[in-house]
C-alpha positions as CSV (number, residue, x, y, z in Angstrom):
1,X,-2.4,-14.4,-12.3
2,X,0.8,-12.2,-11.9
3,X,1.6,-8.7,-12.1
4,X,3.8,-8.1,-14.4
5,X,5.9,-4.1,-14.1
6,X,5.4,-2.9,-17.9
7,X,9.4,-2.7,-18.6
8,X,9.0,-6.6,-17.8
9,X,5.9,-7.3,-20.7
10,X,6.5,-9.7,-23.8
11,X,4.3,-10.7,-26.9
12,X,2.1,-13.5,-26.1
13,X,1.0,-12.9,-22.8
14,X,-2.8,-12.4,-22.1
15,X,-5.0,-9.4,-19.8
16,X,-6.1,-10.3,-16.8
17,X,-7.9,-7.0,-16.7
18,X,-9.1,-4.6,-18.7
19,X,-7.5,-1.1,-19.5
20,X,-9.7,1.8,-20.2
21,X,-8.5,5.6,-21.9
22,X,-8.7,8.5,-19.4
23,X,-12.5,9.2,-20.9
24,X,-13.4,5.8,-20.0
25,X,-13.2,4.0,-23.6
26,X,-11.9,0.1,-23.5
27,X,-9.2,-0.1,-25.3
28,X,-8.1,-3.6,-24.4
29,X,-10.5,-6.1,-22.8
30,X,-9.3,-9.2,-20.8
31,X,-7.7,-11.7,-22.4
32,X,-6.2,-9.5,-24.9
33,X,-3.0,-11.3,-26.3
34,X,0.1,-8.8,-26.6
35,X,0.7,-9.4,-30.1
36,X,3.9,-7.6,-30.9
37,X,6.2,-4.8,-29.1
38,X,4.1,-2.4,-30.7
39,X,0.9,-3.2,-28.5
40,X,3.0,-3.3,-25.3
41,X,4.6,-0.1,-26.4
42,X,1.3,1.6,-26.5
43,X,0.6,0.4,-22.7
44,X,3.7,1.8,-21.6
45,X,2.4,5.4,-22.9
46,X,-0.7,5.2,-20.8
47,X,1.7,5.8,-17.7
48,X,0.5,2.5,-16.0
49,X,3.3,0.7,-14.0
50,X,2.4,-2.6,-14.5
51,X,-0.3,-5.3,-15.5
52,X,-2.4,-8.2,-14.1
53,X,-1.1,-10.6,-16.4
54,X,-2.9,-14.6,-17.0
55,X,-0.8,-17.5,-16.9
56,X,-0.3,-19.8,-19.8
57,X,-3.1,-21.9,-19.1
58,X,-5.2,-19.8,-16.5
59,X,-9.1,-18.9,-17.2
60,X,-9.7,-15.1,-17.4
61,X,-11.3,-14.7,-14.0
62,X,-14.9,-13.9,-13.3
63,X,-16.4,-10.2,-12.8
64,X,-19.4,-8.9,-12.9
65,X,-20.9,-5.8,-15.1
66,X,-20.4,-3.9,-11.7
67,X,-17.3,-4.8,-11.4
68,X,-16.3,-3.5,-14.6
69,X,-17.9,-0.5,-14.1
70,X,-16.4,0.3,-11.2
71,X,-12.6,0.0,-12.4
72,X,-14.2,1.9,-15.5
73,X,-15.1,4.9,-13.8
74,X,-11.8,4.8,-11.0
75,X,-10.4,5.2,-14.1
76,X,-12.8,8.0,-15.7
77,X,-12.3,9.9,-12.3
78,X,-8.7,9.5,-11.4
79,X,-7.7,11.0,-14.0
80,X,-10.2,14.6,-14.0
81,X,-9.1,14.4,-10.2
82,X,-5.4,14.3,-10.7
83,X,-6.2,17.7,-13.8
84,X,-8.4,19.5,-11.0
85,X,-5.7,18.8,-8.6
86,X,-3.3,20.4,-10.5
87,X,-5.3,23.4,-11.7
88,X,-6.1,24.1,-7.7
89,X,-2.3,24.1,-6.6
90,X,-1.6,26.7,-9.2
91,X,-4.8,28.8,-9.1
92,X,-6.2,27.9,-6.1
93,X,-9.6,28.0,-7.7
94,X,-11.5,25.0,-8.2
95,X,-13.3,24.7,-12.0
96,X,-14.6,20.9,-12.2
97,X,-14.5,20.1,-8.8
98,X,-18.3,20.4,-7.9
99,X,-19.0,18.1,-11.3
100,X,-16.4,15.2,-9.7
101,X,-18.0,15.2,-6.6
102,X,-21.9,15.4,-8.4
103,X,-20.6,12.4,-10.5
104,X,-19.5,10.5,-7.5
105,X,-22.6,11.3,-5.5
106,X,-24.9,10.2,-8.8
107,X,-22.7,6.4,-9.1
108,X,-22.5,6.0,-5.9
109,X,-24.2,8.1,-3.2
110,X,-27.5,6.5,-4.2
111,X,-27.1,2.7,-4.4
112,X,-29.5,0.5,-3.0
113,X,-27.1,-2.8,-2.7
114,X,-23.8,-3.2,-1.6
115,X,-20.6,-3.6,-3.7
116,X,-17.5,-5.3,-4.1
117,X,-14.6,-2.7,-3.4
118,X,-12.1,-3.6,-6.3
119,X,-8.5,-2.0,-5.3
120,X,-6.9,-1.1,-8.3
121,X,-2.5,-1.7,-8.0
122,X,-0.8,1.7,-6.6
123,X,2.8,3.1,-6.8
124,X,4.0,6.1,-5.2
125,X,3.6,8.1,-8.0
126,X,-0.5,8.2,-8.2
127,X,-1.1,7.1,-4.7
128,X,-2.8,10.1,-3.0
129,X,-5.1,10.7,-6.6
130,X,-6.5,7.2,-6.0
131,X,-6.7,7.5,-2.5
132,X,-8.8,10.2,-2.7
133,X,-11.0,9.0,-5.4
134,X,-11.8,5.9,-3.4
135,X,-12.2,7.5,-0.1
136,X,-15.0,10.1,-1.6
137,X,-16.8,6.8,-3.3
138,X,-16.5,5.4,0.0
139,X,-17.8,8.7,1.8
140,X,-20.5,8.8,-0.6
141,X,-22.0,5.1,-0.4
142,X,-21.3,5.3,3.5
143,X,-23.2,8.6,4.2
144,X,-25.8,7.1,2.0
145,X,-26.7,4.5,4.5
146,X,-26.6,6.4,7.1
147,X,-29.0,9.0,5.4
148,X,-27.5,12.1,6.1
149,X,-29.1,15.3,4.4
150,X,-27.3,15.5,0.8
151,X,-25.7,18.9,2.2
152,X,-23.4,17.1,4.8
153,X,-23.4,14.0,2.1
154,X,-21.6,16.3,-0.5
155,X,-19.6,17.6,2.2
156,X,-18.3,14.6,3.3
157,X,-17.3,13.9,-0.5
158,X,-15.5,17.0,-1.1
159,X,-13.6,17.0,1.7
160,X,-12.5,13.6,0.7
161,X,-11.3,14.4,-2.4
162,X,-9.2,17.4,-1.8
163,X,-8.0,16.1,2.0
164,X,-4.7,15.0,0.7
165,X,-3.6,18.2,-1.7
166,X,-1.0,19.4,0.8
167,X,0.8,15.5,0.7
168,X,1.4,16.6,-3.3
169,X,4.4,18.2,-1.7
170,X,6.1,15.4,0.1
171,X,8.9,13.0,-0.9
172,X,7.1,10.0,-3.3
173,X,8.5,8.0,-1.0
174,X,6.1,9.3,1.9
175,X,3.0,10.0,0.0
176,X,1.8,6.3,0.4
177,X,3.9,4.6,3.4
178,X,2.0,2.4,5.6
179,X,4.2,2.3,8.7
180,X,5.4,5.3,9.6
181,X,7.7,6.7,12.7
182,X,6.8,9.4,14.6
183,X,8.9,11.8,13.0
184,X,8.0,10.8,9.3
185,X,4.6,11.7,10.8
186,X,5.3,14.6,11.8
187,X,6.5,15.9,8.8
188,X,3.5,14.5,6.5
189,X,1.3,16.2,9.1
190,X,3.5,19.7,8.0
191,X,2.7,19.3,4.3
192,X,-0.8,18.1,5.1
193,X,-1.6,21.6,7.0
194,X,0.2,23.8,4.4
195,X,-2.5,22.3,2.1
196,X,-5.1,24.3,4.2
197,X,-4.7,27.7,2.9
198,X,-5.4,26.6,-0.7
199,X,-8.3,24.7,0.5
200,X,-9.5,27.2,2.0
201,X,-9.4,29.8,-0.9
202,X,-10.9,27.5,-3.2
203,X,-13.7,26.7,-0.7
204,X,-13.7,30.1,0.2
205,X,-17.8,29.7,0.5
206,X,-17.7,26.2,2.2
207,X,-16.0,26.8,5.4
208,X,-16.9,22.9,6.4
209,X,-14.6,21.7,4.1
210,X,-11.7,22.6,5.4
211,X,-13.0,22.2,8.9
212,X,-13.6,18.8,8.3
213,X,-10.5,17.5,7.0
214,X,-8.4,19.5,9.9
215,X,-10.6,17.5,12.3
216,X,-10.3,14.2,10.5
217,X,-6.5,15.2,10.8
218,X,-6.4,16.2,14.8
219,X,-8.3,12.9,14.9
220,X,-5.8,10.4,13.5
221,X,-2.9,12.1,15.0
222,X,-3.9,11.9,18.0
223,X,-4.6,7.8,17.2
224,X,-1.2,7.2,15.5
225,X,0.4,9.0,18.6
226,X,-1.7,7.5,21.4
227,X,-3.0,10.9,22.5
228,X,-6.4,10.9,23.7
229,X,-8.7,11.6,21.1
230,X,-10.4,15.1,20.8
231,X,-13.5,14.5,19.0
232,X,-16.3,16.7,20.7
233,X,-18.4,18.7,18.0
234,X,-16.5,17.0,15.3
235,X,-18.3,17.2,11.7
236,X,-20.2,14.0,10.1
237,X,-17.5,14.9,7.0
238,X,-14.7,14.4,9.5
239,X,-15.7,11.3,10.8
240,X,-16.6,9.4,7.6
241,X,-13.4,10.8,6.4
242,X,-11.4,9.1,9.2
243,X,-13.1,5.7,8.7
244,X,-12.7,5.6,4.9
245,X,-9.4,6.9,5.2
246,X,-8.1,4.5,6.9
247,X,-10.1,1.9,5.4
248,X,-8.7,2.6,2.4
249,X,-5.2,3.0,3.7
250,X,-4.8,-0.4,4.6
251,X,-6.4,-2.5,2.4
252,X,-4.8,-0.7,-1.0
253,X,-2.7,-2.6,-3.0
254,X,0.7,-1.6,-3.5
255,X,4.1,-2.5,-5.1
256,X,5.7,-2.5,-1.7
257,X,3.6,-3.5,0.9
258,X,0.9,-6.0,1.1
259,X,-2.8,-4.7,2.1
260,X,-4.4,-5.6,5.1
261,X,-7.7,-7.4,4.8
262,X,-11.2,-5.8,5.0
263,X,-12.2,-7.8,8.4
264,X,-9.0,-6.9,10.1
265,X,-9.5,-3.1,9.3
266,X,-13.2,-3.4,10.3
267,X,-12.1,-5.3,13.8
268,X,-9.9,-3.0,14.5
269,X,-12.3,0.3,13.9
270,X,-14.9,-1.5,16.0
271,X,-12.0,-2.0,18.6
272,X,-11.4,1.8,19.0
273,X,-14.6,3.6,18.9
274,X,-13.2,6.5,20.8
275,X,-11.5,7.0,17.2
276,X,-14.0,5.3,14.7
277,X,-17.1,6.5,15.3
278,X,-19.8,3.3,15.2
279,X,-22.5,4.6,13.4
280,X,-20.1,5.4,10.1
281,X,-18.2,2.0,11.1
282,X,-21.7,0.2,10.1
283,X,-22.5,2.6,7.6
284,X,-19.3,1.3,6.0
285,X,-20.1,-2.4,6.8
286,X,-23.5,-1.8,4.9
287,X,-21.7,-0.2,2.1
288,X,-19.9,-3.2,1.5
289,X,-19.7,-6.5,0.3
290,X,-16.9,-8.0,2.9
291,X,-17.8,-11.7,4.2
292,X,-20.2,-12.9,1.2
293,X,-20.4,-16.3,-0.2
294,X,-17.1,-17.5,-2.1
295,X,-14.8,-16.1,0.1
296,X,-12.4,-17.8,2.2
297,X,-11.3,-17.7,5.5
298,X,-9.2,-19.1,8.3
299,X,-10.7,-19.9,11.9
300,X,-9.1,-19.1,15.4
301,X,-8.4,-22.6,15.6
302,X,-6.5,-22.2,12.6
303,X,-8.6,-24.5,9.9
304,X,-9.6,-23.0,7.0
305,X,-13.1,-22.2,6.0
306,X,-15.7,-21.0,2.8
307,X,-18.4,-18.8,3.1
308,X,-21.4,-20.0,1.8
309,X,-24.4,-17.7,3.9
310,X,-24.2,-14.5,4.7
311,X,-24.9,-12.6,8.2
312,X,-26.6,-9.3,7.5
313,X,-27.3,-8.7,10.6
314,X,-23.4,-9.9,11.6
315,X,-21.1,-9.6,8.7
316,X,-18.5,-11.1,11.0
317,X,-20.2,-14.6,11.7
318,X,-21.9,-15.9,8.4
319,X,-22.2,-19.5,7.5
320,X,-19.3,-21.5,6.4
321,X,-17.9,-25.0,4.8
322,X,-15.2,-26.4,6.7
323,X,-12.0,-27.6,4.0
324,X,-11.4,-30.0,7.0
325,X,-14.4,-32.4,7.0
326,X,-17.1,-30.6,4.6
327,X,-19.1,-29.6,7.8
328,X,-21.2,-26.9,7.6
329,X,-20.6,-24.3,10.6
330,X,-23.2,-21.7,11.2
331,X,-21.4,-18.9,13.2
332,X,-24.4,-17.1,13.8
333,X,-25.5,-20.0,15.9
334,X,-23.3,-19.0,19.3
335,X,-24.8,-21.3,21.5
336,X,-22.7,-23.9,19.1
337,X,-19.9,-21.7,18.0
338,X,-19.9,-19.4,20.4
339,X,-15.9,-19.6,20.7
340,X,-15.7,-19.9,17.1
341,X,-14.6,-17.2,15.1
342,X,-12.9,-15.8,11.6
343,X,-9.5,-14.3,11.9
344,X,-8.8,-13.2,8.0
345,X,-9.7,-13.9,4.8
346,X,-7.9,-15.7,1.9
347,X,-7.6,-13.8,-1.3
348,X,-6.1,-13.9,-4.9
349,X,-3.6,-11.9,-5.8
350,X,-5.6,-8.9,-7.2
351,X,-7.4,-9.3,-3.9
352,X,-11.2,-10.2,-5.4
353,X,-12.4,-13.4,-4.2
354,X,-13.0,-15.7,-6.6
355,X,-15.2,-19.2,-5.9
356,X,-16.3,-22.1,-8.5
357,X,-19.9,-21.7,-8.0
358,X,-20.7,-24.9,-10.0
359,X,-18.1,-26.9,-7.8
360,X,-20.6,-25.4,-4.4
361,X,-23.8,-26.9,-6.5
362,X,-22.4,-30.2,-7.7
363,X,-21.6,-30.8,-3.5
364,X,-25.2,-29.8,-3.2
365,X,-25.3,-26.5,-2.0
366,X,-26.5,-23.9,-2.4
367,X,-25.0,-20.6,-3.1
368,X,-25.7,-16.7,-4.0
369,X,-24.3,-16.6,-7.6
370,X,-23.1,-13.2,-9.2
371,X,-23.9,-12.6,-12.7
372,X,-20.7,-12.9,-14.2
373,X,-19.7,-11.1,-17.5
């Protein structure tokens, strides 16, 4: 699988995933063929940047119905985001905002297993519309575990959607920069407060809103800048909005910078819980489908590894096959592996985790196997 920039497409080559219309209808599933210039002409006019394209001879890759689901509705939702973002900025009154939010809550404020957090490819251009989609479907499964009253749950979702309205204002170039200096922060922190005002005029009657994304603001400021961090009386909407901001941060997938994985994020949060608070930190964990069965990993002693048992009640030491000598290594077991530990994880290029299930059974054994579409 490659991605292909859409300038760059030719007749013949096959979908790797699917593309849906703004209202959420497939237009072309995976493993479409491009037949002629026509077809690829009417991808370019959907305003994507670029494709998951198969090689000649590559299977389409497995997901689930969840999985297509999920890049169904991003799509669905980034879209009535990026409208109700522009209607805010010039009327400063919010008209389909309460309905984004309701339908984020309904899909996934109320789930009762984890997922698998599919990060769709970013540029500059729609960067802080599908960072703020997939921070409020973060906030929403992450306040779900940690069952908050659906008052501070909705809270937490709204301010994640509209945190970043201010950003709209910077150079592209800014609006979705990993590594910044201390002065490019400074300025992104100058557009992100001159966003307040319209917040607060469109949630004229939800003073929390606002509150809570100036806190999750103060907070990460203070982090980037090595301040000591002022958190006393900070909102539950600030805090999930500081983990699942920053989880989502680093682990997007972008034209110009590679994403960091989900365990070095999560390592790092639980590293700083001065900053991350550890209750939303787990929340998150439980949220999540992270270290599960198919994934694989390299060791601190640098050989490389396959899940093959999860650790519920330690997501960070399941069980795994060594590649080295087909050895089974249970991490949860310290007494044995006690020194033993998982540094990253390996991924495909679309970053979803992909293992030959049939290939684990014919070695005889036995793995959780996803219903596959």
């Amino acid at each position: 699988m490659k991605f292909i920039k859409c300038e760059e497409l030719k007749p013949g080559m096959r979908l790797a995933k699917p593309i849906y219309s703004k209202k959420g209808v497939l237009l072309y599933d995976r493993a479409t063929v491009l037949k002629d210039m026509q077809s690829i002409e009417n991808i370019k006019s959907f305003g994507l940047i670029g494709l998951f394209i198969l090689e000649p001879a590559e299977p389409v890759p497995p997901m689930t119905q969840d999985d297509l689901e999920f890049e169904r509705f991003q799509t669905v939702m980034y879209n009535e985001i990026m409208d109700e973002y522009a209607r805010i900025i010039k009327n400063h009154k919010q008209e389909k905002f309460p309905n984004i939010c309701a339908q984020i809550i309904k899909n996934y404020g109320n789930l009762k297993k984890k997922i698998t957090f599919q990060q769709s490819l970013r540029s500059a251009d729609d960067y802080i519309y599908k960072h703020s989609l997939n921070v409020a479907i973060l906030a929403a499964m992450i306040t779900h575990t940690m069952n908050v009253p659906l008052s501070e749950q909705n809270e937490a979702v709204m301010a994640a959607v509209i945190h970043d309205i201010g950003k709209l204002t910077l150079p592209v170039e800014l609006q979705s920069k990993l590594q910044t200096t201390e002065e490019e922060r400074s300025i992104i922190d100058g557009h992100e407060v001159q966003g307040y005002p319209i917040i607060d005029e469109a949630f004229s009657s939800q003073p929390n809103i606002k509150r809570a994304c100036n806190q999750a603001r103060r907070i990460l400021l203070d982090y980037w800048n090595n301040e000591p961090i002022q958190n006393q009386k900070t909102l539950t909407a600030a805090k999930v909005l500081v983990v699942a901001g920053i989880f989502d941060k680093e682990t997007a997938v972008r034209i110009d910078d590679s994403p960091v994985s989900e365990v070095m994020v999560i390592r790092k949060m639980m590293h700083r819980s001065d900053v991350f608070d550890p209750k939303v930190v787990n929340g998150l964990i439980n949220s999540l489908n992270i270290l599960i069965p198919g994934i694989s990993v390299e060791l601190n002693t640098g050989e490389k590894a396959l899940v093959i048992r999860t650790n519920d009640d330690d997501f960070l030491r399941p069980t795994v096959l060594s590649f080295r000598d087909n050895s089974i290594i249970d991490l949860s077991n310290r007494r044995a592996y006690g020194d033993l530990e998982i540094v990253d994880i390996m991924k495909t290029m679309d970053n979803r985790c992909i293992m030959d299930t049939s290939r684990m059974k014919a070695l005889g054994i036995t793995v959780e196997e996803p219903e596959y579409v």
